[in-house]
mmCIF file of the N, C-alpha and C atoms, coordinates in Angstrom:
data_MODEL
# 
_entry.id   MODEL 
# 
loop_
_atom_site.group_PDB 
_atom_site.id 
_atom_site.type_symbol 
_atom_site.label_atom_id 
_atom_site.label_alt_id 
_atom_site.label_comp_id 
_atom_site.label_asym_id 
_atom_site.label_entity_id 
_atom_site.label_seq_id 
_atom_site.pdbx_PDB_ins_code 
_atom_site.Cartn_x 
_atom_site.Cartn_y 
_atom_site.Cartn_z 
_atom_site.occupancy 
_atom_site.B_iso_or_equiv 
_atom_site.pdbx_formal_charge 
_atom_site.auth_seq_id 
_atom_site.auth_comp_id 
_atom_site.auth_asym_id 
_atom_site.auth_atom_id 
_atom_site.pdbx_PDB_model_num 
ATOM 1   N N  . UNK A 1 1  ? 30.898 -55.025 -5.696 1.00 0.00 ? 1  UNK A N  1 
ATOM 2   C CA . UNK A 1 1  ? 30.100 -56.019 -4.987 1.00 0.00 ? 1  UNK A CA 1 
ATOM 3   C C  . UNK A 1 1  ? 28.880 -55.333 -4.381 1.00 0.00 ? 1  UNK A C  1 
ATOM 4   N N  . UNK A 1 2  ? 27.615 -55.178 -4.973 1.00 0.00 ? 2  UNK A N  1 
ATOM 5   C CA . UNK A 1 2  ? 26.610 -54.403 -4.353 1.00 0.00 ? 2  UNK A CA 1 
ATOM 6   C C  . UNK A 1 2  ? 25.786 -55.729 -3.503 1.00 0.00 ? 2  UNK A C  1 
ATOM 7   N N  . UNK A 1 3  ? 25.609 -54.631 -2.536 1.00 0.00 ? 3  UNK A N  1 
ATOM 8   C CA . UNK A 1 3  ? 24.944 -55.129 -1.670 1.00 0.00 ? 3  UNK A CA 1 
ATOM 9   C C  . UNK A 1 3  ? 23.933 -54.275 -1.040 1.00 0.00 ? 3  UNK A C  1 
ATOM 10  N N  . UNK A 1 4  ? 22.819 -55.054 -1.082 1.00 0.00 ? 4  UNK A N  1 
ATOM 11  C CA . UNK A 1 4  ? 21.518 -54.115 -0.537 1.00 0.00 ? 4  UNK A CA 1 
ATOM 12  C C  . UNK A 1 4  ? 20.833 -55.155 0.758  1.00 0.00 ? 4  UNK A C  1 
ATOM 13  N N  . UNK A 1 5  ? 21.321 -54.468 2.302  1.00 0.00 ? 5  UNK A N  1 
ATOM 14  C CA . UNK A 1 5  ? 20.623 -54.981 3.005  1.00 0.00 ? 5  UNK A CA 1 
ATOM 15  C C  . UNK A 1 5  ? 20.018 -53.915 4.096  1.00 0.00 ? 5  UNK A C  1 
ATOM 16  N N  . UNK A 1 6  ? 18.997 -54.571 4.558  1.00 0.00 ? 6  UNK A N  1 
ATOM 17  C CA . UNK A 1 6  ? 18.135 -54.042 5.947  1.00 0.00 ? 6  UNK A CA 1 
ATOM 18  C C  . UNK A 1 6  ? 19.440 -54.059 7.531  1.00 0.00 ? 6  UNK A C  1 
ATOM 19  N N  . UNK A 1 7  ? 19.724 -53.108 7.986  1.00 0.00 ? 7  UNK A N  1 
ATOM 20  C CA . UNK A 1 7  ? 19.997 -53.065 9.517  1.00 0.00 ? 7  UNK A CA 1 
ATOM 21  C C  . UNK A 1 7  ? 18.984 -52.250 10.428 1.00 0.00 ? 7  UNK A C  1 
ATOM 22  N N  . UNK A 1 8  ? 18.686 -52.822 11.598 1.00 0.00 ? 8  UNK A N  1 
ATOM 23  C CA . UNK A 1 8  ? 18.045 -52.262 12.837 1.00 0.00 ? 8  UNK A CA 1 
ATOM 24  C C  . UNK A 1 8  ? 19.206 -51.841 13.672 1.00 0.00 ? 8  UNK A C  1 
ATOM 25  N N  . UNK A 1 9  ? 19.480 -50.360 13.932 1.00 0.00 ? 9  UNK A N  1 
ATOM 26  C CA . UNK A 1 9  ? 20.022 -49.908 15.095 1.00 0.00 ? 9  UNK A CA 1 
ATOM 27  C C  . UNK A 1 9  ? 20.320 -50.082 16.549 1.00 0.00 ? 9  UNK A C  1 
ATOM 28  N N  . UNK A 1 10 ? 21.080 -50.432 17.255 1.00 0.00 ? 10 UNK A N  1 
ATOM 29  C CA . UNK A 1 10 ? 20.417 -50.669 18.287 1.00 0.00 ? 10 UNK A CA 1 
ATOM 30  C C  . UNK A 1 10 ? 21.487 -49.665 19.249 1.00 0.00 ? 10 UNK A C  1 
ATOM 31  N N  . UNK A 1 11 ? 20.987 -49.795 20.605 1.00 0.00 ? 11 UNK A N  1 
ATOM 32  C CA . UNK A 1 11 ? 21.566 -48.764 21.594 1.00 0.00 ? 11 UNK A CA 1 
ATOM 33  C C  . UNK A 1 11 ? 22.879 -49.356 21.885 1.00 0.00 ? 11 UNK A C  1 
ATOM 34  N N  . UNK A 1 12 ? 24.034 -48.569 22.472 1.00 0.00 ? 12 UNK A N  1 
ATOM 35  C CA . UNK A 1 12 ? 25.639 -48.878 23.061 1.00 0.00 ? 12 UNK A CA 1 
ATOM 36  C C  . UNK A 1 12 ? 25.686 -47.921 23.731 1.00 0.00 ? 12 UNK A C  1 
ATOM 37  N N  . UNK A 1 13 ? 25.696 -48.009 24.857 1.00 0.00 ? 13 UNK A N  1 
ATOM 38  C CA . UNK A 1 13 ? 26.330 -47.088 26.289 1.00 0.00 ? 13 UNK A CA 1 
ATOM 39  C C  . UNK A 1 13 ? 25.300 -45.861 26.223 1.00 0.00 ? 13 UNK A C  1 
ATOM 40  N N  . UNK A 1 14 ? 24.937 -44.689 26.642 1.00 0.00 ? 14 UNK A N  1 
ATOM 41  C CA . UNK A 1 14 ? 24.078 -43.737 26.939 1.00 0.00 ? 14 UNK A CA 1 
ATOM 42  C C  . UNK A 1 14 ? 24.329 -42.617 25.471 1.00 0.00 ? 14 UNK A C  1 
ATOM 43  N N  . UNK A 1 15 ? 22.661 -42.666 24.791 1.00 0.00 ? 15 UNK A N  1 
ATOM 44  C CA . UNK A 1 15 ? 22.646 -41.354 23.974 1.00 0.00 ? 15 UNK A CA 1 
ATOM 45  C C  . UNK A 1 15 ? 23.351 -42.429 22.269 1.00 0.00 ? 15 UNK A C  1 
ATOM 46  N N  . UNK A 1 16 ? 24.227 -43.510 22.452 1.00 0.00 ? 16 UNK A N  1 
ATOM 47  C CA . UNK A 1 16 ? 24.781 -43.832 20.903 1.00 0.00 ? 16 UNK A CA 1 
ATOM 48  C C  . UNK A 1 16 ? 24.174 -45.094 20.753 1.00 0.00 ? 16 UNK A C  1 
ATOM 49  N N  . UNK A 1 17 ? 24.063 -45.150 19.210 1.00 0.00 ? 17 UNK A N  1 
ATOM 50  C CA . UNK A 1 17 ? 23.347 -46.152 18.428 1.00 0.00 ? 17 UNK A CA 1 
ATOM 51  C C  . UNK A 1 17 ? 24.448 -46.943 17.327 1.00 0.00 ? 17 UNK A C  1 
ATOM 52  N N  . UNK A 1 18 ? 23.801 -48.263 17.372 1.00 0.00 ? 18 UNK A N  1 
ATOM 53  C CA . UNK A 1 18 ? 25.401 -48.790 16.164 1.00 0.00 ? 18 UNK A CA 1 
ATOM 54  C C  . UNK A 1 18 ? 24.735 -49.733 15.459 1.00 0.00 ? 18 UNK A C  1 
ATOM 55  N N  . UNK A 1 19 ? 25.641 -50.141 14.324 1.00 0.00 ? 19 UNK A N  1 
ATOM 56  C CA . UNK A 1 19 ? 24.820 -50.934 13.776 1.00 0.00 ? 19 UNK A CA 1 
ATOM 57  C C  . UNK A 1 19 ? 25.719 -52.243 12.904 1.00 0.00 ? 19 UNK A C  1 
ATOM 58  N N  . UNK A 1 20 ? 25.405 -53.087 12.638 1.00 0.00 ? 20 UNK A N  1 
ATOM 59  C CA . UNK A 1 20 ? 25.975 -54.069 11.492 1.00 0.00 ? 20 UNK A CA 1 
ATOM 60  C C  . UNK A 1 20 ? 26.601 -53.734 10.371 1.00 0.00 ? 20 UNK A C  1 
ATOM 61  N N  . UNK A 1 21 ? 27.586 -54.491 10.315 1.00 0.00 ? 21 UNK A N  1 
ATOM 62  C CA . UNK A 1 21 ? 27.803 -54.453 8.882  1.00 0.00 ? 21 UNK A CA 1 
ATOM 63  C C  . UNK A 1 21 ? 27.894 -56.091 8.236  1.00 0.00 ? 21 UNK A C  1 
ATOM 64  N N  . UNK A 1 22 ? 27.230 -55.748 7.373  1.00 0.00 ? 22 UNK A N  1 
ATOM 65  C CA . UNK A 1 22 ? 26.609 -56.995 6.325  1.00 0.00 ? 22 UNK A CA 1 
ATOM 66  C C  . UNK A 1 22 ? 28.520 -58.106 6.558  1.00 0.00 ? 22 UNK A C  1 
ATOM 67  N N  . UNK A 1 23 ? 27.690 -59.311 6.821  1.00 0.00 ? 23 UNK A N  1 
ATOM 68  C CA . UNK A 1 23 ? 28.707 -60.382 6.656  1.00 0.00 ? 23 UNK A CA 1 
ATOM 69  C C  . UNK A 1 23 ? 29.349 -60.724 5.598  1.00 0.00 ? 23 UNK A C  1 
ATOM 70  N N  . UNK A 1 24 ? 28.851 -60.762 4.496  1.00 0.00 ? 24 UNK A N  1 
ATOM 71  C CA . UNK A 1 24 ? 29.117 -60.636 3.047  1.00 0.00 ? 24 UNK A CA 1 
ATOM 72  C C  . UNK A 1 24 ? 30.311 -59.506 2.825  1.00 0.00 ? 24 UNK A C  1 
ATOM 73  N N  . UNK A 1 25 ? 30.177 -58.516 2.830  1.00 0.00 ? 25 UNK A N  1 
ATOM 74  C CA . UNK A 1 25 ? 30.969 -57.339 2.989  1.00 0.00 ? 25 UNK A CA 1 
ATOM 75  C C  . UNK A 1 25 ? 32.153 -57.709 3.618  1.00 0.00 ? 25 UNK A C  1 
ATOM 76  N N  . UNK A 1 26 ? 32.214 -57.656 4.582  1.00 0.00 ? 26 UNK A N  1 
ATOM 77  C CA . UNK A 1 26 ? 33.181 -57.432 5.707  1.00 0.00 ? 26 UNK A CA 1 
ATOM 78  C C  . UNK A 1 26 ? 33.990 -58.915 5.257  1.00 0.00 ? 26 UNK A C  1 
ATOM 79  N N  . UNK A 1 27 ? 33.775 -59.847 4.717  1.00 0.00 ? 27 UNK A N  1 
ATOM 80  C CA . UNK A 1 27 ? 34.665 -60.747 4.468  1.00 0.00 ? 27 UNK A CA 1 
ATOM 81  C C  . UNK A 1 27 ? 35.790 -60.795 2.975  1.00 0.00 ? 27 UNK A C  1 
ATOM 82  N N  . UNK A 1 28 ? 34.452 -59.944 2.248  1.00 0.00 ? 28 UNK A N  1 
ATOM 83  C CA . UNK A 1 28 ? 34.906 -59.827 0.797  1.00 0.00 ? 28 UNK A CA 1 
ATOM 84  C C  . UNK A 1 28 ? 36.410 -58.988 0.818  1.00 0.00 ? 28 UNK A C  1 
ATOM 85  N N  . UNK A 1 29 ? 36.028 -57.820 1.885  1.00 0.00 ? 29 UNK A N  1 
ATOM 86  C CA . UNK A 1 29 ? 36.913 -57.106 2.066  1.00 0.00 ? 29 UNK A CA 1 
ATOM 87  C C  . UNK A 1 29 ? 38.191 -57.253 3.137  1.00 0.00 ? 29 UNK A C  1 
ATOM 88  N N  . UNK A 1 30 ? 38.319 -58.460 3.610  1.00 0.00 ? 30 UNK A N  1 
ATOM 89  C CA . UNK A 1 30 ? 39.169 -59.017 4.996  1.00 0.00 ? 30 UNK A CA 1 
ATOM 90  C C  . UNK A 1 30 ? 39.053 -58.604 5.415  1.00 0.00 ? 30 UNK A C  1 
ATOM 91  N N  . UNK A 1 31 ? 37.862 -57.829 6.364  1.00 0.00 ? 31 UNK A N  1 
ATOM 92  C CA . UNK A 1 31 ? 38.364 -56.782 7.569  1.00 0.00 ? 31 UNK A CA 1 
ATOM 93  C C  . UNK A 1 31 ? 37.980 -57.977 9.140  1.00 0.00 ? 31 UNK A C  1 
ATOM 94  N N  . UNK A 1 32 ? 38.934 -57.096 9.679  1.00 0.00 ? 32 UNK A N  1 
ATOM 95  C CA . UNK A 1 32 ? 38.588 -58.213 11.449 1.00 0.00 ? 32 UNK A CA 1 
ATOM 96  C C  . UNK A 1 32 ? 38.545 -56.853 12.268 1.00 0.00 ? 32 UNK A C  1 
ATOM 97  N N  . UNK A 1 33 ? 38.165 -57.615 13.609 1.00 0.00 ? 33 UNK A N  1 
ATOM 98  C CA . UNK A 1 33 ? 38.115 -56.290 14.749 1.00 0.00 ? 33 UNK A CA 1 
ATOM 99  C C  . UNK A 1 33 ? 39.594 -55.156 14.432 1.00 0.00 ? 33 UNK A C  1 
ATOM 100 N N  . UNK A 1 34 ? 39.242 -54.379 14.978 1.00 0.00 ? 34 UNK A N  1 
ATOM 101 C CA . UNK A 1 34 ? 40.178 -53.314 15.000 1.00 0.00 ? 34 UNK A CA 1 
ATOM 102 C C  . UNK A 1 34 ? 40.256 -52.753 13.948 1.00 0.00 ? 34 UNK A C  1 
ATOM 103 N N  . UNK A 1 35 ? 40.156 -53.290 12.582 1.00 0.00 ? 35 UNK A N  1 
ATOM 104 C CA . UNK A 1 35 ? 40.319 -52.475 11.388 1.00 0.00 ? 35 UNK A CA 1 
ATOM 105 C C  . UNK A 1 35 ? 39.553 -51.167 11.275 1.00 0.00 ? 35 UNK A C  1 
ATOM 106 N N  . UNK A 1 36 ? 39.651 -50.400 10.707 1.00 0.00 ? 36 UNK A N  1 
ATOM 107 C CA . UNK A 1 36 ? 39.135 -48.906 10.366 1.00 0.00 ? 36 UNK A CA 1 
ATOM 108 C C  . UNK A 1 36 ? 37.992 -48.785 9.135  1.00 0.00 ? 36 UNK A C  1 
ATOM 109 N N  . UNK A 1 37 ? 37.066 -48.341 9.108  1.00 0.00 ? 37 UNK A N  1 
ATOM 110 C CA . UNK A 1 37 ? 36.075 -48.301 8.630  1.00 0.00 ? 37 UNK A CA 1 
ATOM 111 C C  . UNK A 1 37 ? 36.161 -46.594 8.183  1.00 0.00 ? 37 UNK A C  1 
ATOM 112 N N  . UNK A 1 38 ? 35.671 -45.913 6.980  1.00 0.00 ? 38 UNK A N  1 
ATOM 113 C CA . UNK A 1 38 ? 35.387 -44.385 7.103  1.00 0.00 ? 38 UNK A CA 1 
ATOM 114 C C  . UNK A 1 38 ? 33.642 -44.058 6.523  1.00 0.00 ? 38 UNK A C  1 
ATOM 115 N N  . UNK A 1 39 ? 33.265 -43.017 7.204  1.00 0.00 ? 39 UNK A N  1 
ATOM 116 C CA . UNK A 1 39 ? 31.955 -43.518 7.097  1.00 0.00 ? 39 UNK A CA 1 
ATOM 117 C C  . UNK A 1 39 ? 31.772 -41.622 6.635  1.00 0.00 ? 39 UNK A C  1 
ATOM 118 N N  . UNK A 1 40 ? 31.373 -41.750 5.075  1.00 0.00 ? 40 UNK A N  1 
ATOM 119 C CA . UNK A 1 40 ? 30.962 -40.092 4.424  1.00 0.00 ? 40 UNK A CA 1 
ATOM 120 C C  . UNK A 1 40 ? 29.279 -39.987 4.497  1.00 0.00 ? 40 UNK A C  1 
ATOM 121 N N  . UNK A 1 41 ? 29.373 -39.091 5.488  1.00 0.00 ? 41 UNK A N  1 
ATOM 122 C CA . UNK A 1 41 ? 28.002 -38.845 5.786  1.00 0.00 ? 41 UNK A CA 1 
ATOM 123 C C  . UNK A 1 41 ? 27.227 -37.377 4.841  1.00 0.00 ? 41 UNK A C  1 
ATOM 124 N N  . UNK A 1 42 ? 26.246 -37.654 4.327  1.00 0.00 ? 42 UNK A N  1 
ATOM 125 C CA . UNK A 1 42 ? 25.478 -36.566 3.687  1.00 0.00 ? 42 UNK A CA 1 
ATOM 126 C C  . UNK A 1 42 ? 24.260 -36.602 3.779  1.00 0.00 ? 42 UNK A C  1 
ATOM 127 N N  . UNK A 1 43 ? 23.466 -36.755 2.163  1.00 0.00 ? 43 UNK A N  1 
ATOM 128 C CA . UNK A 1 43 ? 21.979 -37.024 2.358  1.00 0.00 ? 43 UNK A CA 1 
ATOM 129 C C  . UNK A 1 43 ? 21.945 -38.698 2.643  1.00 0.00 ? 43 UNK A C  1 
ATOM 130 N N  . UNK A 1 44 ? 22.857 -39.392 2.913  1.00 0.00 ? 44 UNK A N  1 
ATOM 131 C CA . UNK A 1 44 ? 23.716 -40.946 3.159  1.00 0.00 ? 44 UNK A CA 1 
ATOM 132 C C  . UNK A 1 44 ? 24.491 -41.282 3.920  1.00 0.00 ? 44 UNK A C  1 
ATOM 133 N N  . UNK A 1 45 ? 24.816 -42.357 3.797  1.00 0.00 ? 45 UNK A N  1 
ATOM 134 C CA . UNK A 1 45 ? 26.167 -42.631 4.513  1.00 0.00 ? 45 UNK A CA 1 
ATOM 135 C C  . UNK A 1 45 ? 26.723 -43.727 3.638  1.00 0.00 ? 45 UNK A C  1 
ATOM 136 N N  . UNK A 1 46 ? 27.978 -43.846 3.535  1.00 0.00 ? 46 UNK A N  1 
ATOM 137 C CA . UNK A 1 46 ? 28.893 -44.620 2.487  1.00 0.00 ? 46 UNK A CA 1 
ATOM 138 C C  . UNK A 1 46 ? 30.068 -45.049 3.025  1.00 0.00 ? 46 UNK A C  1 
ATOM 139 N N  . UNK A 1 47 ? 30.229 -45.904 3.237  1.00 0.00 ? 47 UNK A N  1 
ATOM 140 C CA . UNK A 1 47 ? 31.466 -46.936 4.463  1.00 0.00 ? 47 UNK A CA 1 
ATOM 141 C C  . UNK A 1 47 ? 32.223 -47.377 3.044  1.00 0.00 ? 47 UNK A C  1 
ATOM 142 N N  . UNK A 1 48 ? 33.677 -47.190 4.059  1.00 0.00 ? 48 UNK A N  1 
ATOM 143 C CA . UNK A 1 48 ? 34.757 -47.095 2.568  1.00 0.00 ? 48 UNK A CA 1 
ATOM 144 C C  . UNK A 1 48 ? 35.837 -48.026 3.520  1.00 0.00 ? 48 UNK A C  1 
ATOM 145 N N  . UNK A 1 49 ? 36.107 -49.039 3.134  1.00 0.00 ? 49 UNK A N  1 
ATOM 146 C CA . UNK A 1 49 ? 37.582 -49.903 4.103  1.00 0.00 ? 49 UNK A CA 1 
ATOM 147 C C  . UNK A 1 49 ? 38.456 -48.629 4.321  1.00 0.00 ? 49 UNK A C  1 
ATOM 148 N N  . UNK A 1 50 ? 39.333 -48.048 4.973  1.00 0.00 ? 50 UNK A N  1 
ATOM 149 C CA . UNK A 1 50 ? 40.512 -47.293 5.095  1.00 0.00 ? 50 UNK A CA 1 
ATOM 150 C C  . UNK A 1 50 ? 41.528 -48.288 5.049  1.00 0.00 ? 50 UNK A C  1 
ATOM 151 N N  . UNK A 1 51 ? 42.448 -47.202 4.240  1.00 0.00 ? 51 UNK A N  1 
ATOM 152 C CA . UNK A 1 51 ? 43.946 -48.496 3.858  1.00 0.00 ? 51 UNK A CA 1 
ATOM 153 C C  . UNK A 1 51 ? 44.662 -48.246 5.638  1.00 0.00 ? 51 UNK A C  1 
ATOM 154 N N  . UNK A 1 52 ? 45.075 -49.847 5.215  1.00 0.00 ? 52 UNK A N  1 
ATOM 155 C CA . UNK A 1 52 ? 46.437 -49.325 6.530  1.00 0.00 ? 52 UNK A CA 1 
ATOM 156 C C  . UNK A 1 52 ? 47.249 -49.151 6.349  1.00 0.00 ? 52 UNK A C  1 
ATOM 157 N N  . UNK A 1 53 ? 48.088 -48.661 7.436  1.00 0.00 ? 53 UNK A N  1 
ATOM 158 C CA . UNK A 1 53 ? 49.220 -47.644 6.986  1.00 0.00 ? 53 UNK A CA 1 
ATOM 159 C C  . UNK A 1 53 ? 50.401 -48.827 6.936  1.00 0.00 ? 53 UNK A C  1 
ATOM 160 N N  . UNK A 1 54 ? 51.576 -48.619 6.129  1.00 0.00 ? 54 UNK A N  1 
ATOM 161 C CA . UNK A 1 54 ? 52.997 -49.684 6.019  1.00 0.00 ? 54 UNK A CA 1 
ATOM 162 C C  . UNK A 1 54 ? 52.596 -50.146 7.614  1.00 0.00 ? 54 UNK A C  1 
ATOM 163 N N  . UNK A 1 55 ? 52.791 -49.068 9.105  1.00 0.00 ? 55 UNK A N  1 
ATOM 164 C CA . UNK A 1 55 ? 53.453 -49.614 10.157 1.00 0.00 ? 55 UNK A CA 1 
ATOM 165 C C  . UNK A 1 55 ? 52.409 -51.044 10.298 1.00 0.00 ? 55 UNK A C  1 
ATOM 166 N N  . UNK A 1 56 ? 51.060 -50.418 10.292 1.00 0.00 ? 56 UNK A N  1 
ATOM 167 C CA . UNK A 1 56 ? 49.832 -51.332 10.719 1.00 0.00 ? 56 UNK A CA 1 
ATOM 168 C C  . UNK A 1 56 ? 50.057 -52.276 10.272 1.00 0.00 ? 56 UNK A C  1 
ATOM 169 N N  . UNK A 1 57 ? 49.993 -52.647 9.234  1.00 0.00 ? 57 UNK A N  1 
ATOM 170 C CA . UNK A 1 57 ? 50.554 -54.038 8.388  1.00 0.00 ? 57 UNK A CA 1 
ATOM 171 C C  . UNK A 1 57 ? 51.874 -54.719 8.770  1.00 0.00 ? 57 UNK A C  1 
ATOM 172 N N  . UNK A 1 58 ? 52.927 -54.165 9.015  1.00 0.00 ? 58 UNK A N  1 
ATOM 173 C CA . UNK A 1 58 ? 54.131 -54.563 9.663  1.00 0.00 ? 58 UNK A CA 1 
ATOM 174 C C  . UNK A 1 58 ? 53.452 -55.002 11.553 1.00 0.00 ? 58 UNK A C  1 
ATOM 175 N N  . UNK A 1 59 ? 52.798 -54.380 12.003 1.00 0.00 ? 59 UNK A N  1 
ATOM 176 C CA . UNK A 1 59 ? 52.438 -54.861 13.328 1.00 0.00 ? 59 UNK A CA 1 
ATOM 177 C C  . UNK A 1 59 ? 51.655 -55.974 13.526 1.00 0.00 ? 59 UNK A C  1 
ATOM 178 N N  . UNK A 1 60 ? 50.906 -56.269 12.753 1.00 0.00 ? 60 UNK A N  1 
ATOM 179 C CA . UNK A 1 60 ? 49.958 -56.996 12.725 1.00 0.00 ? 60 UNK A CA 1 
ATOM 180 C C  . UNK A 1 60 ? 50.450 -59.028 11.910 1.00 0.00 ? 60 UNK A C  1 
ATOM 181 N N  . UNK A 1 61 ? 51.914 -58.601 11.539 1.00 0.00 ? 61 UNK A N  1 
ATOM 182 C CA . UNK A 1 61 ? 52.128 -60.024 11.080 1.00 0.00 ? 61 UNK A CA 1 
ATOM 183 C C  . UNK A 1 61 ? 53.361 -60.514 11.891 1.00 0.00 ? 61 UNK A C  1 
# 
C-alpha cells in the first residue's frame, strides 16, 4: 500500500518533535492508541507495525 504524503513536525514537551501518521495507513493496518510502531532510522526513516506478542492480544480482548 504506498503511500506518499507531506507531514509538518511539530513540538511535544521541551527539546522533542512528533509527527503524523497518514490516516490511510494506520487504518489499513488496524493500529489504535497504544499499539507499537518501529521506526529504522538511516539516510530515512521506515515505520514497520510491530507484531504483538500472544500475551498483548490475549489482554486486549
Amino acid at each position: 500500500m504506498p503511500i506518499k504524503v507531506e507531514r509538518i513536525l511539530f513540538r511535544i514537551g521541551e527539546g522533542s518533535l512528533a509527527v503524523t501518521l497518514p490516516k490511510a495507513w494506520v487504518v489499513y493496518n488496524q493500529l489504535k492508541p497504544g499499539d507499537v510502531v518501529e521506526l529504522i532510522v538511516n539516510d530515512g526513516v521506515t515505520v514497520y507495525v510491530k507484531e504483538k506478542s500472544v500475551e498483548q492480544d490475549k489482554a486486549e480482548r
